[in-house]
C-alpha positions as CSV (number, residue, x, y, z in Angstrom):
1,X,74.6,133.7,71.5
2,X,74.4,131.6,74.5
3,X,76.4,132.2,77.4
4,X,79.7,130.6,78.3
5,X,79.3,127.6,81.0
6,X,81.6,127.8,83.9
7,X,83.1,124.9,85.5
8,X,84.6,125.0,88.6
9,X,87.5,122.2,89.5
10,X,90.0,121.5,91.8
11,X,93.8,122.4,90.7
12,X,94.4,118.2,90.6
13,X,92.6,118.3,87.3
14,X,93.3,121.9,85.6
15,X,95.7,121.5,83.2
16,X,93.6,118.1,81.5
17,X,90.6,120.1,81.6
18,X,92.4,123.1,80.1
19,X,93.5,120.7,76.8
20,X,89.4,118.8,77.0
21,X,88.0,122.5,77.6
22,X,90.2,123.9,74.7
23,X,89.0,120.8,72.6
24,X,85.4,121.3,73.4
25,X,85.5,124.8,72.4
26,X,86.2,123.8,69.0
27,X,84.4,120.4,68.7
28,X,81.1,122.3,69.7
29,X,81.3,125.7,69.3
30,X,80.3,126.2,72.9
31,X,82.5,128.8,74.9
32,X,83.4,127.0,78.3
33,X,85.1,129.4,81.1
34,X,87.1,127.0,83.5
35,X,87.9,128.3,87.1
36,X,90.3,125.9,88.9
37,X,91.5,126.3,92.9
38,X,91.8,124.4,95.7
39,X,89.2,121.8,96.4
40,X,88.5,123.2,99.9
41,X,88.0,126.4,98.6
42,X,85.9,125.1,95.3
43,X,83.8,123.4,97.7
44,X,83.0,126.1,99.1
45,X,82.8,128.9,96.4
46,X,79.6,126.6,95.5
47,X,78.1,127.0,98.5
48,X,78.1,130.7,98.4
49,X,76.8,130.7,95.3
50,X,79.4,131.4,93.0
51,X,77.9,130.9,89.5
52,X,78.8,127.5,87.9
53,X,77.6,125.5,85.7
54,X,79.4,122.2,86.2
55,X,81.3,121.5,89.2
56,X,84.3,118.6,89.0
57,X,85.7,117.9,92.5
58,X,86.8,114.6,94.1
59,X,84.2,112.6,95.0
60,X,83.3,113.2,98.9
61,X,83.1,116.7,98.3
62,X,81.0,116.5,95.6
63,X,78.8,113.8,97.5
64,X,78.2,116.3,100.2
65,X,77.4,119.1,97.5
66,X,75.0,116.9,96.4
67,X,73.6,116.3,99.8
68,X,73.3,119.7,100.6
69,X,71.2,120.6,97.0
70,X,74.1,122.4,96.0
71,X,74.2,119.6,92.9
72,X,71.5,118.1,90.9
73,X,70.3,115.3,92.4
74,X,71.6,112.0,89.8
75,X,74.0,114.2,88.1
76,X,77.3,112.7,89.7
77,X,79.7,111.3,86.7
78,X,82.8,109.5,87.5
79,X,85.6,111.4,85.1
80,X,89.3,110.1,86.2
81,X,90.6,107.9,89.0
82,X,94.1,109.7,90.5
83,X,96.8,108.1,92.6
84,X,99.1,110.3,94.8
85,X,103.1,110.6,94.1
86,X,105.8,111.9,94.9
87,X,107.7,114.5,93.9
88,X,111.8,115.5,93.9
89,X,114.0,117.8,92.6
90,X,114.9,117.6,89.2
91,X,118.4,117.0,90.0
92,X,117.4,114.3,92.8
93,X,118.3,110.9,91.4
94,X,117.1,108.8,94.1
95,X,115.1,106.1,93.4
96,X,111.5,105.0,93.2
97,X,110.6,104.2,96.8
98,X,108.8,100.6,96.0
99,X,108.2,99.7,99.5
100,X,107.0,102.1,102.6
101,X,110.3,101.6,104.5
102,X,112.0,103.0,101.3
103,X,109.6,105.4,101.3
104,X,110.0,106.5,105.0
105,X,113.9,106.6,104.3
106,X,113.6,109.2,101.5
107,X,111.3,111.4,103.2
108,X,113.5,111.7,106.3
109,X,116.4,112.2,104.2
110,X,114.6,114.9,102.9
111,X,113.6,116.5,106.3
112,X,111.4,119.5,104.2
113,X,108.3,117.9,102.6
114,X,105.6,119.6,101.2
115,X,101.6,118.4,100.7
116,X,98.6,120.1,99.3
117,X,95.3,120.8,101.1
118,X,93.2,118.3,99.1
119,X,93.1,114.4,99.8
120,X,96.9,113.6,99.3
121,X,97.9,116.4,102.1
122,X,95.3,114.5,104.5
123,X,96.6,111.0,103.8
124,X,100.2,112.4,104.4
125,X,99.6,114.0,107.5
126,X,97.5,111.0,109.2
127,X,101.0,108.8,107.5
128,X,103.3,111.4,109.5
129,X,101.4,111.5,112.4
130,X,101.3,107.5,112.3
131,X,104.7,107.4,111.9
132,X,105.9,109.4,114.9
133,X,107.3,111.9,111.9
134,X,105.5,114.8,113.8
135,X,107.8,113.8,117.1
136,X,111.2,114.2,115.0
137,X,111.9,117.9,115.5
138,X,114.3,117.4,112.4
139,X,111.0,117.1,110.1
140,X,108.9,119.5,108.8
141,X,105.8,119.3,107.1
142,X,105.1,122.3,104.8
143,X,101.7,122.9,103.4
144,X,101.5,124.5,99.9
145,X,99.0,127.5,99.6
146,X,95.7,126.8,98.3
147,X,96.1,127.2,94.9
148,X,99.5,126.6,94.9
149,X,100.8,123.8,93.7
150,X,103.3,121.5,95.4
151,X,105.5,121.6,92.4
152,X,106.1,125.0,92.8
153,X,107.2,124.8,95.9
154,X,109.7,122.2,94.9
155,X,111.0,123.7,91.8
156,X,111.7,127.0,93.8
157,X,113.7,124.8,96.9
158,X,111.7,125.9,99.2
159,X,110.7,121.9,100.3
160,X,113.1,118.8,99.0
161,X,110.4,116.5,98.2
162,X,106.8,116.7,97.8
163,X,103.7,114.3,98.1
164,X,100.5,115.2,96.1
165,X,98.4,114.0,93.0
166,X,100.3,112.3,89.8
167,X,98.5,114.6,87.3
168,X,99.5,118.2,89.8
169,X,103.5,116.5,90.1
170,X,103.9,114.9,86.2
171,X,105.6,117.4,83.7
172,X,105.8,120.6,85.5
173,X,109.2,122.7,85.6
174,X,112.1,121.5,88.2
175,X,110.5,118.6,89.4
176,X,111.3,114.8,88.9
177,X,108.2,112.6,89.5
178,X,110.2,109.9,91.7
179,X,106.9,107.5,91.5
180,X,104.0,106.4,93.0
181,X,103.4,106.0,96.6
182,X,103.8,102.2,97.6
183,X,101.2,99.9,97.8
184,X,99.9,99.7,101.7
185,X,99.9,103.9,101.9
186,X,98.8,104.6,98.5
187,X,95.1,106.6,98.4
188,X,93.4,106.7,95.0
189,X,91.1,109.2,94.9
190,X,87.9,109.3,92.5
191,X,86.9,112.5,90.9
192,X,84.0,113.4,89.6
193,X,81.8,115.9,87.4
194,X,78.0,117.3,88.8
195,X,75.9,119.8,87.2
196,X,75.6,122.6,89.3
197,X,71.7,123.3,90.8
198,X,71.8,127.1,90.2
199,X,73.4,126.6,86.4
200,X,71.0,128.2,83.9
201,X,72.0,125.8,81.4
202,X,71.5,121.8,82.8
203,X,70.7,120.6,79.7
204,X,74.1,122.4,78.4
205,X,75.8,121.6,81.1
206,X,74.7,117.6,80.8
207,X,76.4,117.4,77.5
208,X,79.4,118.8,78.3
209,X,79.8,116.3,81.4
210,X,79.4,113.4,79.1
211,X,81.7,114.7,76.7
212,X,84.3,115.1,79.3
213,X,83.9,111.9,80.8
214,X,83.9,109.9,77.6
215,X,85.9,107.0,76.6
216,X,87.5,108.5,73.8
217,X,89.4,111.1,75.6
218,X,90.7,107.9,78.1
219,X,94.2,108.6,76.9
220,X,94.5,112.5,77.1
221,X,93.6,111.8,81.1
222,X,96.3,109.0,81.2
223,X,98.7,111.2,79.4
224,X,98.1,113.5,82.2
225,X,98.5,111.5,84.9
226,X,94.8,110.2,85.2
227,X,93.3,106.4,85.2
């Protein structure tokens, strides 16, 4: 029997992966053991050498991976484009914020907002800072855990709106997805799948990349908040 492959993601792309995983399993008879956390701290679980098989991370991180030799050389695959949202309340009807003056409106009416430690928490801090958000002693900027996602945070009151991926806001407990950030702020960010350079199992490893990354399974990423 061979052995399961791990693959090692960021928390942007767990719960698809859990559902392509799941469907994998079943499709190929090959056991597949996913590990999802923060991208920072993915990033650098591969570097210390925690066993992996595949590695799917956005894709600066997983250029530099590949830099370093952590990744085989060629490997990279593009799986899913994400844009970043944000999130409210369930019981907060405001409206979509279509332009960044509406969007600046809502957030200071909020005055709590919460952001992840992957690429939508950097974009929203350099927008604060740019702002003069980080001047107004009435805002505060709270940054979820790693691990932990902003939805939480939001469903449990502890922030009043939140800014992080589509696929981490859409369909989780408590929280309204109040759309996408406006065009001129928006950040879409690429992520993609590598095979790791310590995996036992490339050739393994391969095949499940391109099975993840196929066409056919196009709409189970949209349906999780994907392109």
């Amino acid at each position: 029997m061979t052995a399961p492959l791990v693959l090692i993601s960021s928390m942007a792309t767990r719960h698809v992966l859990a559902e392509l995983v799941d469907a994998y399993r079943r499709e190929s008879g090959q056991a597949v053991t996913l590990q999802a956390m923060g991208g920072v701290k993915a990033a650098e679980a591969v570097r210390d050498g925690a066993r992996a098989d595949v590695v799917l991370l956005a894709s600066k991180p997983m250029a530099d991976l590949e830099a370093e030799g952590h990744l085989g050389a060629g490997s990279l695959t593009r799986f899913a484009r994400s844009l970043i949202a944000l999130g409210l309340p369930e019981n907060d009807a405001s409206p979509v914020p279509e332009t960044v003056a509406a969007l600046q409106a809502l957030l200071r009416r909020a005055g709590t907002v919460g952001y992840s430690t992957g690429p939508s928490g950097d974009r929203l801090v350099a927008l604060w800072t740019q702002w003069g958000f980080d001047r107004d002693p009435t805002l505060v900027l709270t940054q979820a855990p790693a691990g932990v996602p902003v939805a939480r945070l939001i469903a449990e009151g502890t922030i009043n709106a939140g800014v992080q991926q589509l696929s981490e806001l859409k369909n989780q407990p408590g929280v309204r997805v109040a759309g996408l950030l406006p065009e001129g702020v928006q950040l879409a960010t690429d992520f993609v799948a590598g095979v790791a350079s310590r995996s036992s199992q490339p050739a393994r490893a391969q095949a499940l990349i391109r099975w993840l990354t196929s066409p056919a399974h196009g709409s189970i990423r949209q349906r999780h908040g994907l392109l």
